[in-house]
ZADO-1210 file (C-alpha; in nm, 4 decimals, padded with zeros to 6 digits):
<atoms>
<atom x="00.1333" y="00.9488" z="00.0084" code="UNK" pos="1"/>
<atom x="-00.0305" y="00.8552" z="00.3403" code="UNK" pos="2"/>
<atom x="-00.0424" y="00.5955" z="00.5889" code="UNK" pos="3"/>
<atom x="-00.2132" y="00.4831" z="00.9374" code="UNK" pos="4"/>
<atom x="-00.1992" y="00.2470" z="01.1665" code="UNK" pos="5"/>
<atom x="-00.4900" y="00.1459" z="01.3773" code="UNK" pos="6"/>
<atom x="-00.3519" y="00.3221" z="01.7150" code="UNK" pos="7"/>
<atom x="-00.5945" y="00.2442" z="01.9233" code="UNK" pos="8"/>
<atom x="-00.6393" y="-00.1241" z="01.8254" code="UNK" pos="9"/>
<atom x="-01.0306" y="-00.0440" z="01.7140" code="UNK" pos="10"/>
<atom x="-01.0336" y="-00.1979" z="01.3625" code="UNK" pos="11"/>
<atom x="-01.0896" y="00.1166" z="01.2141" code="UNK" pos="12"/>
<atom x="-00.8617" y="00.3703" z="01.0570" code="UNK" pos="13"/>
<atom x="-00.9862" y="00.7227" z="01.1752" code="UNK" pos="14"/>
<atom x="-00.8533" y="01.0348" z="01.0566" code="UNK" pos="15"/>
<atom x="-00.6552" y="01.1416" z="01.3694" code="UNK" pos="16"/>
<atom x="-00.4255" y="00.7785" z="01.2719" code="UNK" pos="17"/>
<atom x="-00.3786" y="00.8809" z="00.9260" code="UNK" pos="18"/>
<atom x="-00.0373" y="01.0529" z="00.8497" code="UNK" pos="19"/>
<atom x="00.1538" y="01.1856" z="00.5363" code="UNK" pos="20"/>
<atom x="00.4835" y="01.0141" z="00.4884" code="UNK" pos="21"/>
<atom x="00.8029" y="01.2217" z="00.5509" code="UNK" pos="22"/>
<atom x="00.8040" y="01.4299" z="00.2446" code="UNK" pos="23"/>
<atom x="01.1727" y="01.3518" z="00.1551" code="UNK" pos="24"/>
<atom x="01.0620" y="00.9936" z="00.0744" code="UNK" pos="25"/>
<atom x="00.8945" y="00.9207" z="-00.2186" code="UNK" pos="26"/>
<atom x="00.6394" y="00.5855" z="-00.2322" code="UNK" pos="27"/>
<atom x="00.4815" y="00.4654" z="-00.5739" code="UNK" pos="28"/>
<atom x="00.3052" y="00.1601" z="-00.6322" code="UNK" pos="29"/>
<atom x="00.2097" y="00.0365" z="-00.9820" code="UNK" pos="30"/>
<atom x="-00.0142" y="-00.2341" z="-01.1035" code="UNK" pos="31"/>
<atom x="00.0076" y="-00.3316" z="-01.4615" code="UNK" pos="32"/>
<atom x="-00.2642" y="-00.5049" z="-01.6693" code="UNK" pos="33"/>
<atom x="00.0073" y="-00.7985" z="-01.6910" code="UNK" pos="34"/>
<atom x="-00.0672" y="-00.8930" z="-01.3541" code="UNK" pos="35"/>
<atom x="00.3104" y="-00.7423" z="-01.2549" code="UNK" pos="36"/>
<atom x="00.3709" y="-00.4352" z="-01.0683" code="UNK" pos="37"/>
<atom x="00.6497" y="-00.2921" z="-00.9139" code="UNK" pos="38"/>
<atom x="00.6483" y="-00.0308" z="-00.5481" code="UNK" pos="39"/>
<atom x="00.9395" y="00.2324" z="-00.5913" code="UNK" pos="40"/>
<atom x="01.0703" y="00.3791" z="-00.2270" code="UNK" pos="41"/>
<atom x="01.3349" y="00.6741" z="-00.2870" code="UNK" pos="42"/>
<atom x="01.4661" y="00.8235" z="00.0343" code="UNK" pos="43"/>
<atom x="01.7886" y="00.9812" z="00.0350" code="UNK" pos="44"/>
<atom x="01.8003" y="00.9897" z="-00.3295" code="UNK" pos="45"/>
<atom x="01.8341" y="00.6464" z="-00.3695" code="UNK" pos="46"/>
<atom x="01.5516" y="00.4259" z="-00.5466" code="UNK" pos="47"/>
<atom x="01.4553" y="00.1006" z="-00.4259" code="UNK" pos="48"/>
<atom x="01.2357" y="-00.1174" z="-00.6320" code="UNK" pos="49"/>
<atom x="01.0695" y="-00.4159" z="-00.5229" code="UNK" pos="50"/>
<atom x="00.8973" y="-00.6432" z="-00.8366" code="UNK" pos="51"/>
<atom x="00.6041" y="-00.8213" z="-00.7557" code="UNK" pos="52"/>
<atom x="00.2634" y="-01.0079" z="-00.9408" code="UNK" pos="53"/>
<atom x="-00.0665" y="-00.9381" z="-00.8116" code="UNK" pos="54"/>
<atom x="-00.4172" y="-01.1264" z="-00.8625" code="UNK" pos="55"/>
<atom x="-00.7113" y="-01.0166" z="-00.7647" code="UNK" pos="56"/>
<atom x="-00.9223" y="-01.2545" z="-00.5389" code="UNK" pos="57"/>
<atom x="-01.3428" y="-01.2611" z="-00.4156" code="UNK" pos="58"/>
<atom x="-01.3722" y="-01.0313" z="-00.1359" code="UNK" pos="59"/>
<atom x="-01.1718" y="-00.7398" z="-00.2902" code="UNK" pos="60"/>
<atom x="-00.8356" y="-00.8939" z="-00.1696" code="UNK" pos="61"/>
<atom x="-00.4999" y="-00.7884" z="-00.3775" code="UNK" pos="62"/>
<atom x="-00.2145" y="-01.0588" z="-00.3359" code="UNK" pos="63"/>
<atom x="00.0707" y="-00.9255" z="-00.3687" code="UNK" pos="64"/>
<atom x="00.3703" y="-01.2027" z="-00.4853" code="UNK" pos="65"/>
<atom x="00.6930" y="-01.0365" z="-00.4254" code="UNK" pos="66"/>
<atom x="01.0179" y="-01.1684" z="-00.6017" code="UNK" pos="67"/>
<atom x="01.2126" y="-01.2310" z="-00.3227" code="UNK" pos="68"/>
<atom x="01.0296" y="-01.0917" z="-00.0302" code="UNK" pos="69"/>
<atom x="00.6903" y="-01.1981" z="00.1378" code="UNK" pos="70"/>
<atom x="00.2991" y="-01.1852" z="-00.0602" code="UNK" pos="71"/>
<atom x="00.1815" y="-00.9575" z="00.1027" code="UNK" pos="72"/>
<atom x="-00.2715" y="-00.9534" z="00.1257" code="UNK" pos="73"/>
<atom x="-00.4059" y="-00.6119" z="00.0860" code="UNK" pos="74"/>
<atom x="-00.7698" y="-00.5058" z="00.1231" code="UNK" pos="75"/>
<atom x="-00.8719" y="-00.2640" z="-00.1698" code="UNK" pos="76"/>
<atom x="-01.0591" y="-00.0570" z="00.0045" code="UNK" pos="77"/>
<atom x="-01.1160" y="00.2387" z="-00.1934" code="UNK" pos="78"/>
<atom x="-01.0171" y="00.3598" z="-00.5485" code="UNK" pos="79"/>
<atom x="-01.1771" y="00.6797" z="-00.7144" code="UNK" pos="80"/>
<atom x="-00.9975" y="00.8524" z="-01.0279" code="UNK" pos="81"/>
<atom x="-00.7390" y="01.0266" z="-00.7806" code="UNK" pos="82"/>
<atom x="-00.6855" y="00.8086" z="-00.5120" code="UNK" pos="83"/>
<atom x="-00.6165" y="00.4958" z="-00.3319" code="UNK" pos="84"/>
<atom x="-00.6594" y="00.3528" z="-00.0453" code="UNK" pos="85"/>
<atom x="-00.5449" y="-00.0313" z="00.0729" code="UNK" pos="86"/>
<atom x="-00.5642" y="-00.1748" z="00.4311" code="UNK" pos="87"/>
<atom x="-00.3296" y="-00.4920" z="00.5150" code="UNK" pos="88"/>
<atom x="-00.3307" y="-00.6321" z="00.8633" code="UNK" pos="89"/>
<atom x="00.0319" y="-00.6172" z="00.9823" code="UNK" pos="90"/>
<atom x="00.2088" y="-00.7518" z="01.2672" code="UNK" pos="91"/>
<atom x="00.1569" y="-00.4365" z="01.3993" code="UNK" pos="92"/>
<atom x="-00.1924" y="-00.4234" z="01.3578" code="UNK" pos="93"/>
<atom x="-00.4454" y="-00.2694" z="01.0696" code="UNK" pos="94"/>
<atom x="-00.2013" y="-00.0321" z="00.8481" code="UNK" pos="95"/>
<atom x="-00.3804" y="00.1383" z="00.6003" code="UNK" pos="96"/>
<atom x="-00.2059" y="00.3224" z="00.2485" code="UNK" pos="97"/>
<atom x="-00.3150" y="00.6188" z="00.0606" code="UNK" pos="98"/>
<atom x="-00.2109" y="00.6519" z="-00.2783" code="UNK" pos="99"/>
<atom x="-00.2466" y="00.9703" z="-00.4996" code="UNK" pos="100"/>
<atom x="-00.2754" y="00.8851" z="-00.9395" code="UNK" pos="101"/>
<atom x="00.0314" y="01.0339" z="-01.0878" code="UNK" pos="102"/>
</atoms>
């Protein structure tokens, strides 16, 4: 897995903001047809899932419904058969994810 934040405040992701994630954590994301998912972080051996629902709104917008944490709006930005990739604007700014098919 990837991620990025929008360093220099452009509104664009470039390539020089877009970083691998520390390879001893592990991030997976899974949307069912059900409209549930659930994200899986493991770091430091321990697994931490967080349940959500998901719908799909006009605009390619995924809400994310979390059972007990915030919805979350992310911006499907790409998908291809391998890959990917959804933007969310964050407190901190634009954050993008890359996500590789398992």
């Amino acid at each position: 897995m990837k991620q990025a934040l929008d360093d220099n405040a452009d509104g664009t992701i470039e390539s020089n903001e877009i970083h691998a994630v520390d390879p001893s954590i592990d991030d997976e994301i899974q949307f069912n047809k059900d409209k549930t998912g659930v994200e899986t972080v493991t770091a430091g051996g321990f697994a931490t899932p967080y349940s959500f629902t998901y719908s799909i709104g006009a605009g390619n917008i995924i809400q994310r419904i979390g059972v007990g944490y915030d919805t979350i709006n992310y911006y499907l930005f790409s998908v291809s058969s391998s890959d990917l990739e959804l933007t969310v604007n964050a407190s901190s700014g634009l954050a993008a994810y890359f996500y590789q098919k398992k």
